[in-house]
Steps between C-alpha positions, in 0.01 A plus 500: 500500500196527676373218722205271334197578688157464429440887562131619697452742255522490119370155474228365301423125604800335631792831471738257363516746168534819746775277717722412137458856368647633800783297535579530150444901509165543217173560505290213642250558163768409298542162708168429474478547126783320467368213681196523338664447178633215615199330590453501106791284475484115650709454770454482916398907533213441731698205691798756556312789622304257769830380639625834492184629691549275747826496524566928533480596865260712533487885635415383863837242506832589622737650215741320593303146354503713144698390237 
């Protein structure tokens, strides 16, 4: 499995979608539809993708802080 990283490139506001759909091998549009979807339903989706913005190292960190 690939190491969660907020990638540089493929990223639209936070590249939490692009980090998830490369770890879990698929397209990052189908992450973000997929979240999107789930913003329909009620439930912490916004909350989650905050913590997970600012918890993802980001492309200038070490790899080695990656999860």
């Amino acid at each position: 499995m690939a190491a969660l990283v907020r990638p540089r490139e493929g990223r639209m506001i936070g590249g939490v979608c692009a980090a998830l759909a490369r770890r879990f091998h698929t397209s990052a549009a189908t992450v973000r539809v997929v979240f999107l979807v789930s913003c329909l339903l009620p439930g912490p989706q916004f909350l989650l993708y905050a913590a997970l913005w600012l918890l993802l190292p980001g492309p200038g960190r070490a790899a080695k802080n990656a999860w």
